[in-house]
VEXBA-742719 format. One record per residue (C-alpha): residue in one letter; residue number from 1; x, y, z. Coordinates in Angstrom, 1 decimal, always signed. Each point is the difference from the previous one (the first is absolute). Layout:
BEGIN
R  res    n      xx      yy      zz
R    A  NUM       X       Y       Z
...
% end
This chain:
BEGIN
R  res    n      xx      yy      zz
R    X    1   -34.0   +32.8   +77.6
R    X    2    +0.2    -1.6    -3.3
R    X    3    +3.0    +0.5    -2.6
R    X    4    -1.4    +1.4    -3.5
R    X    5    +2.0    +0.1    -2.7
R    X    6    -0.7    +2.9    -2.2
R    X    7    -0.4    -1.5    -3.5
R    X    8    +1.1    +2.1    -3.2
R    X    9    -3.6    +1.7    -1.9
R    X   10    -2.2    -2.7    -1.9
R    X   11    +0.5    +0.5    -4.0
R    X   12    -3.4    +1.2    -1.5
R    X   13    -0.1    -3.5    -1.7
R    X   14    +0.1    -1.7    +3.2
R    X   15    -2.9    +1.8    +1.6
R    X   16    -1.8    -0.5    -3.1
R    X   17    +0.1    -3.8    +0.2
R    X   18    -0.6    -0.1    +3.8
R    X   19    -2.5    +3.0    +0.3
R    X   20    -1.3    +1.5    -3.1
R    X   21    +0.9    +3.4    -1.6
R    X   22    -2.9    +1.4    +0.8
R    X   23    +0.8    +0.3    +3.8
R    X   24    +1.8    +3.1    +0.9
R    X   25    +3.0    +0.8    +2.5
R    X   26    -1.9    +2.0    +3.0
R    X   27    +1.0    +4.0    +0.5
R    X   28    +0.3    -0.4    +3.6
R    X   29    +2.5    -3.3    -0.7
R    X   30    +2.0    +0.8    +3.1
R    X   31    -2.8    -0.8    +2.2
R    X   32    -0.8    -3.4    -0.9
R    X   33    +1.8    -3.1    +1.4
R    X   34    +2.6    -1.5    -2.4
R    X   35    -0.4    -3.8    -0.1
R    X   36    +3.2    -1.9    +1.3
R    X   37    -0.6    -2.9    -2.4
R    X   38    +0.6    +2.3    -3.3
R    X   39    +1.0    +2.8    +1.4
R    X   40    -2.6    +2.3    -2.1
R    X   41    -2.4    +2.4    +1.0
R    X   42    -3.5    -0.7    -1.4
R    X   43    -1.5    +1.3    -3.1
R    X   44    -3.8    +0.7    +0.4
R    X   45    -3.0    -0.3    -2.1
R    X   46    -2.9    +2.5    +0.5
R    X   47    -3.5    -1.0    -1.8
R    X   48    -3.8    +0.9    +0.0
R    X   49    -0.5    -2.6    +3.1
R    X   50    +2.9    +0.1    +2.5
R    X   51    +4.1    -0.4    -0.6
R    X   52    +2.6    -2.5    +0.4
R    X   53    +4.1    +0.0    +0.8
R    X   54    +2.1    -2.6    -1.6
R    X   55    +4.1    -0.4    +0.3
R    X   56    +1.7    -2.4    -2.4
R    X   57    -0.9    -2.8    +2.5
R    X   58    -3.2    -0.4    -1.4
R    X   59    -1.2    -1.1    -3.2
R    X   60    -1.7    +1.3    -3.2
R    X   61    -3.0    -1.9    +0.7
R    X   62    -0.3    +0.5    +4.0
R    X   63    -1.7    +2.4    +2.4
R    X   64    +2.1    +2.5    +2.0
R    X   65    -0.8    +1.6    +3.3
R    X   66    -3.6    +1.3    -0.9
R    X   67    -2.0    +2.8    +1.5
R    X   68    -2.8    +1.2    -1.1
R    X   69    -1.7    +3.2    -1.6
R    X   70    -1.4    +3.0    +1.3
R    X   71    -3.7    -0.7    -1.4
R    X   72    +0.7    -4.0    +1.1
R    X   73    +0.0    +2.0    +3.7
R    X   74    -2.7    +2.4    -0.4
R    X   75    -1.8    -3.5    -1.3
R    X   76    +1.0    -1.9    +3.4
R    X   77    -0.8    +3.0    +2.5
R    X   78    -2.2    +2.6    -1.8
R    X   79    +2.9    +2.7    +0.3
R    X   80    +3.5    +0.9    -1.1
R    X   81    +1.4    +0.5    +3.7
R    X   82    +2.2    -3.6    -0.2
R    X   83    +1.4    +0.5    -3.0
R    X   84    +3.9    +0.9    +0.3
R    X   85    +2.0    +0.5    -3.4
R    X   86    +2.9    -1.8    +2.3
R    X   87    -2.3    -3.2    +0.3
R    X   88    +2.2    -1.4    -2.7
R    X   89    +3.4    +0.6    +1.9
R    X   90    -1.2    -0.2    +3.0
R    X   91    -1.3    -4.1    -1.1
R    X   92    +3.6    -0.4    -2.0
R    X   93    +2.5    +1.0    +3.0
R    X   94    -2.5    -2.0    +2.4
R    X   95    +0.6    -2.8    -2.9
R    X   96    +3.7    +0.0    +0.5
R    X   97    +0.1    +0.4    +3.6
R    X   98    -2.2    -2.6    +1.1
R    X   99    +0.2    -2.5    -3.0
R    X  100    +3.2    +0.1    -1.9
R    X  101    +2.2    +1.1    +2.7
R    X  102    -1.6    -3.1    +2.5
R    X  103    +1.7    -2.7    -2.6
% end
């Protein structure tokens, strides 16, 4: 098992200029992964065609882990059935398990 160190909270003006203030700490925080390299849990964007989670890793100007919108699904498969509202989480903690965690 890996040793993360629990960083102190990102200032506001730090996840400004890594993520935008438009992305918003998620109400169920305590189920997302918290990323070893900053120690944050992500803040999350919700829009018309999907959402993304970004920690202060990123930048301003980058993607963070995508998934995409309920219509974007009925689009794909003609029904609502795969959509999950956890798609997001589920994409972030699979992010940091498999990706971040493997460095």
């Amino acid at each position: 098992m890996t040793n993360i160190t629990i960083h102190r909270p990102a200032s506001e003006a730090r996840w400004a200029l890594h993520v935008g203030n438009w992305y918003l700490t998620p109400e169920d925080g305590q189920n997302w992964s918290i990323c070893p390299t900053c120690g944050q849990v992500p803040r999350v964007w919700v829009f018309n065609h999907g959402s993304q989670a970004k920690c202060c890793c990123f930048d301003l100007y980058s993607s963070g882990i995508i998934s995409e919108s309920v219509m974007a699904v009925i689009t794909r498969t003609g029904s609502a059935k795969e959509y999950s509202r956890d798609n997001l989480r589920i994409a972030w903690n699979d992010y940091i398990e498999h990706i971040v965690m493997k460095d």
